[in-house]
C-alpha positions as CSV (number, residue, x, y, z in Angstrom):
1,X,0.0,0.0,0.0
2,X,3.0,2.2,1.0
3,X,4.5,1.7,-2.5
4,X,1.6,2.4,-3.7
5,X,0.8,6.1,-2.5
6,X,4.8,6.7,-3.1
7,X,4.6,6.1,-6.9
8,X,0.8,7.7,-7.3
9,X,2.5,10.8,-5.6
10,X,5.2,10.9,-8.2
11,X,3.4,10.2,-11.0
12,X,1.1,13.1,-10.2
13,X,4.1,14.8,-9.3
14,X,4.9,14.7,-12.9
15,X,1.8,15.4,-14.6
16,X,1.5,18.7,-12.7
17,X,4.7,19.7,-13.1
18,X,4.5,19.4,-17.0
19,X,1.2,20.6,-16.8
20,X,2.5,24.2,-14.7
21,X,5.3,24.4,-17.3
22,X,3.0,24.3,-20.3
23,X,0.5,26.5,-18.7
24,X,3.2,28.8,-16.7
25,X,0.5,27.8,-13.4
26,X,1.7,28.6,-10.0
27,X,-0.3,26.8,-8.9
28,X,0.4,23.6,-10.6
29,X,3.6,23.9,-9.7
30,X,2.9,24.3,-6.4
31,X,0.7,21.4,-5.8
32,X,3.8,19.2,-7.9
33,X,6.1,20.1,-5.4
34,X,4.0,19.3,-2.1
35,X,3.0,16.3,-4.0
36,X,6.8,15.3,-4.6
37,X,8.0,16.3,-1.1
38,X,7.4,13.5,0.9
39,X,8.6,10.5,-1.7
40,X,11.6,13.1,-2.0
41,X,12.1,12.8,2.0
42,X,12.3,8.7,1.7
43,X,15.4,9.7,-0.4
44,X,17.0,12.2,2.5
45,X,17.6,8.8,4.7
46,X,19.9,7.3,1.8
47,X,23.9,7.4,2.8
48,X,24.7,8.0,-1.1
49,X,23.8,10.6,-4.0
50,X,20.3,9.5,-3.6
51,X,20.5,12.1,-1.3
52,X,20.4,14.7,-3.4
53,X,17.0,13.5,-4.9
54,X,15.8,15.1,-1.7
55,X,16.4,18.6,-3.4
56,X,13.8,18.2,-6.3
57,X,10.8,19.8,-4.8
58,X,13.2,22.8,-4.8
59,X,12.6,23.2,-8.8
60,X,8.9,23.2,-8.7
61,X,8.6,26.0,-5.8
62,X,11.3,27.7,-7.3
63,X,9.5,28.0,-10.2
64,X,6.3,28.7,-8.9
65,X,7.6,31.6,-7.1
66,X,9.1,32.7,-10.6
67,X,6.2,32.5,-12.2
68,X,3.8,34.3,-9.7
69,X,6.2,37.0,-9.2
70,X,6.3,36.9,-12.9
71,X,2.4,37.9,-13.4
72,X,2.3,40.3,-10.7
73,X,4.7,42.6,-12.0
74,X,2.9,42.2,-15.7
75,X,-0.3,43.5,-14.0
């Protein structure tokens, strides 16, 4: 069940990140990177560069931000 939830949460991890780019949605992006954070924190435990898996919600929010502080300064 566990496995599960961890790939569902990846796999709409991806299909709203794709789905922010295309539409240049905060919002999507947001709600990719919650989704991604926790199967991204299984990775934080590992002793090895799956580590660094743990830093991939960071491209989603970091983009979100971008792109919100994008249309408020076209307003």
């Amino acid at each position: 069940m566990a496995g599960t939830i961890f790939w569902l949460l990846i796999v709409a991890f991806g299909f709203l990140f794709i789905g922010g780019l295309i539409n240049k949605s905060g919002k999507l992006l947001l709600m990719s990177g919650m989704a991604v954070t926790l199967p991204s924190l299984y990775f934080l435990g590992a002793n090895n560069a799956f580590r660094l898996l743990a830093l991939v919600p960071l491209l989603p929010f970091g983009l979100s931000y971008f792109f919100v502080k994008k249309r408020k300064e076209s307003r």
